[in-house]
N, C-alpha and C positions, 0 to 999 in steps of 0.2 A: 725355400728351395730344396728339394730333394737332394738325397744325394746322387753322384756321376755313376756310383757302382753297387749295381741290386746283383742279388743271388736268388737264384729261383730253382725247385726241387717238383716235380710231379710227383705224388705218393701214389702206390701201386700196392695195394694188401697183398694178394699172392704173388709169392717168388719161390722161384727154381730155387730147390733142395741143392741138384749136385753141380751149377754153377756156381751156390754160395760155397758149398764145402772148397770146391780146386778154387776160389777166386781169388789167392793171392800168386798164384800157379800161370792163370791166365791172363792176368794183365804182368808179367814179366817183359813183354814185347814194346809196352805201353811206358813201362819204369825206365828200361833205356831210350826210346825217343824222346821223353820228356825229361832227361836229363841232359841230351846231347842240345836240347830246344831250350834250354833254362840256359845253360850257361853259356849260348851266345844270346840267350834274353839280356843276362847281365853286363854282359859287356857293349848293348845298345844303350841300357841304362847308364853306365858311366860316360859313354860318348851324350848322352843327352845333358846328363847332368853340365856338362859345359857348356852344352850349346843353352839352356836354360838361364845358367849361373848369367852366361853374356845378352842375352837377349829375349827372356822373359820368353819365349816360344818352344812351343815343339816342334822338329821336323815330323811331318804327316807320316810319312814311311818309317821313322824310329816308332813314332807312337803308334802305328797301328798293327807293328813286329810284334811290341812290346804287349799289346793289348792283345793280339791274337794267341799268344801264348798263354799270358791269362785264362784265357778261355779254354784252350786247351786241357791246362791242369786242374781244372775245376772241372773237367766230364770228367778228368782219369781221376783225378781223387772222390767225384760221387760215385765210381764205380766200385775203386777200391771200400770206399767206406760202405759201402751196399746201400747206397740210397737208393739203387737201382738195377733192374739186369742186363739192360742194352749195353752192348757193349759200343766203345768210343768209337770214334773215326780218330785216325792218325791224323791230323792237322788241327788247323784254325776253327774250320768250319762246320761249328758244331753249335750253329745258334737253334737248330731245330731237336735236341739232344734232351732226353728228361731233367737233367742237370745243367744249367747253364749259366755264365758271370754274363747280365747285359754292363754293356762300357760306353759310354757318351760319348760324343766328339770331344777334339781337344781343344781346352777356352784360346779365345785369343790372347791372352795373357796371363802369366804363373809371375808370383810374387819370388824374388829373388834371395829376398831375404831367409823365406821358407825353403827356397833349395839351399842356399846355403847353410843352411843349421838342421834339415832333415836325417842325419846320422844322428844327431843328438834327441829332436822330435822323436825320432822312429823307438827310443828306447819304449814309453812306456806301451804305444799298442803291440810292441817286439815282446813284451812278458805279459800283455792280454793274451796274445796270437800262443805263446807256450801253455800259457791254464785252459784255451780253447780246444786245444790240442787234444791233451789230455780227458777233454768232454766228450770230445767226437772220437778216440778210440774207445774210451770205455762203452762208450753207447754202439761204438762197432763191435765191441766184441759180444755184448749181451744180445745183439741182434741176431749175430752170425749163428747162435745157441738157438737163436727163438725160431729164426727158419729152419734152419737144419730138421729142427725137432718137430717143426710146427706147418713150416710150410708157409710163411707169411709175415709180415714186417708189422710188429706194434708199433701202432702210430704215433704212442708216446718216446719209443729209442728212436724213429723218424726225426722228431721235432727234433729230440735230443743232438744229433749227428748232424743238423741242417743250422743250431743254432751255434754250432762249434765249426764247422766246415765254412762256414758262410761269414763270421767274424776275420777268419784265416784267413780267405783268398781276397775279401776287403783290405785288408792289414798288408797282404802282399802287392795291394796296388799303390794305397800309400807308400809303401818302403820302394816300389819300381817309379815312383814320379809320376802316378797317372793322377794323382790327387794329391790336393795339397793340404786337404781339413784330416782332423782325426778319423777314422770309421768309426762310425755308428754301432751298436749291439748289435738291433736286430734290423730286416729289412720290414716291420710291419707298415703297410700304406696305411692311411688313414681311411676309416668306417662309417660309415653314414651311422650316425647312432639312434638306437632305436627308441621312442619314444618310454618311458620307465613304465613297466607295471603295475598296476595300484598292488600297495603293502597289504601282506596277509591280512582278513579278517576289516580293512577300508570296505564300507560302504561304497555301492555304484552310485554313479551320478545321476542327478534327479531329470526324468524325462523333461522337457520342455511343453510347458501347460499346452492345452489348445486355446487358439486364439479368441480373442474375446475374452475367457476367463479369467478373474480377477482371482486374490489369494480369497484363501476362507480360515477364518479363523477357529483353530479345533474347537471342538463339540459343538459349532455351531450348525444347524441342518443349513442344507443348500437351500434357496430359492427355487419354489418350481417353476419350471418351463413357461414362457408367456406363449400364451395363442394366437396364431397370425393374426391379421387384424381381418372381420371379415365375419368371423366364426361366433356362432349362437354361443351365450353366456351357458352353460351347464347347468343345470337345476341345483340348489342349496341342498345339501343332506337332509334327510329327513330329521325329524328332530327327537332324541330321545324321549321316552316315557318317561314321566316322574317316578322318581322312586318313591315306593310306598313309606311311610313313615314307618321305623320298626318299637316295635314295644317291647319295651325290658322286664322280664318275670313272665308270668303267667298269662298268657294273649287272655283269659278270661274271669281275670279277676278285676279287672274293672266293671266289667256287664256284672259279674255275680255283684259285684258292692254296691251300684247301682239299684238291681234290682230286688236285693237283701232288704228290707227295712231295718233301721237299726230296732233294737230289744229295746223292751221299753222300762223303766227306770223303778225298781220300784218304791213306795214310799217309807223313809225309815219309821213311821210313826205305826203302820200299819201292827201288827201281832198276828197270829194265827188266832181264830177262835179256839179255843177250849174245849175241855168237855163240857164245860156249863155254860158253855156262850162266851161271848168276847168277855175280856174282860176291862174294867175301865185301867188307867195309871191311876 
């Protein structure tokens, strides 16, 4: 279950130079309504707090005095902190305002026990709500610098001023009785989340074969294509020529050895004749 009290900021990059410079000048008109508008806020707060303590309820009229006022001081405090340059409307009615507290209806029943020990509760978001404080001036004043100079609202002093602003006026609906749980940090709704990115340097995912085709095992060739049925068989390749036998050494020293006769032998017993004729041994 959500919580009863969201804070909501429109950001705006350009802003007026010379209503930032006078803006603490200009809502002076705004400082005293919303003082004289708080302190009878508090004192419907103490009138409710009994009527809660005895019967679990709000009166409709305390609670939506109480809550109206709320609202109020959350346009004059985005104004003051520069979340924005519209300036406020004096009253309640400011749910159409760049800055606004949306506030729920009142439950049909508050736990008494919780109103009862709520001074005590209130301590620890009472010194959140003080170091919040301190976030969203600082971030007001580096802003008030960055436009003046600049002309325009960093979006990061934005967040900054929206995440301390928005803590507070939660924190002041729990301490006014408009809620009885702790506030929340921040107001982020939940994201549809987006599906994850494949990690640097993953591999993409492998197309999906086309039908019919089975896996092939690497280096193995594909099968070729079958021929409808129907269709003339192709003629067989023609068929290689033998290769000729090759011969090692000389292509003709075979035919020469062939055709050579061998020399013929001669006989050891033989001698040369002489000058006087053969001679015998």
């Amino acid at each position: 279950m959500s919580y009863p009290v969201t804070f909501e900021a429109d950001y705006v990059e350009r802003r007026s130079r010379l209503t930032t410079f006078f803006r603490l000048i200009l809502a002076i008109p705004h400082f005293i309504v919303m003082t004289l508008y708080g302190f009878a806020a508090c004192v419907v707060v103490l009138i409710a707090w009994f009527a809660l303590l005895f019967t679990g309820r709000w009166p409709r009229g305390m609670y939506d005095f109480v809550a109206g006022f709320l609202r109020y001081s959350t346009a004059v405090n985005g104004y003051i902190y520069l979340l924005t340059d519209a300036y406020p409307p004096f009253g309640p009615d400011v749910d159409a305002y760049p800055v606004r507290l949306n506030i729920a209806p009142p439950k049909e029943e508050y736990s008494r026990l919780k109103v009862l020990f709520r001074v005590i509760l209130a301590i620890p978001p009472y010194l959140i709500t003080y170091a919040m404080q301190i976030v969203a001036q600082i971030g007001a004043l580096l802003a008030w610098f960055a436009i003046v100079v600049l002309g325009r609202q960093p979006k990061g002093l934005q967040d900054m001023i929206v995440l301390g602003l928005s803590y507070q006026q939660r924190a002041y609906a729990y301490m006014g009785l408009i809620t009885e749980d702790w506030p929340p940090f921040t107001d982020d709704a939940a994201r549809q989340v987006e599906p994850p990115a494949p990690a640097f340097g993953a591999l993409p995912s492998t197309p999906p074969a086309a039908a019919g085709a089975g896996p092939e095992a690497p280096g193995v060739p594909a099968a070729p294509p079958q021929a409808p049925p129907g269709t003339p068989a192709a003629p067989p390749p023609p068929s290689a020529p033998p290769t000729p036998e090759t011969t090692h050494g000389d292509p003709l020293g075979e035919e020469a050895e062939r055709a050579t006769p061998p020399p013929e032998r001669e006989d050891d017993d033989e001698r040369p004749p002489g000058p006087f004729g053969p001679t015998n041994p």
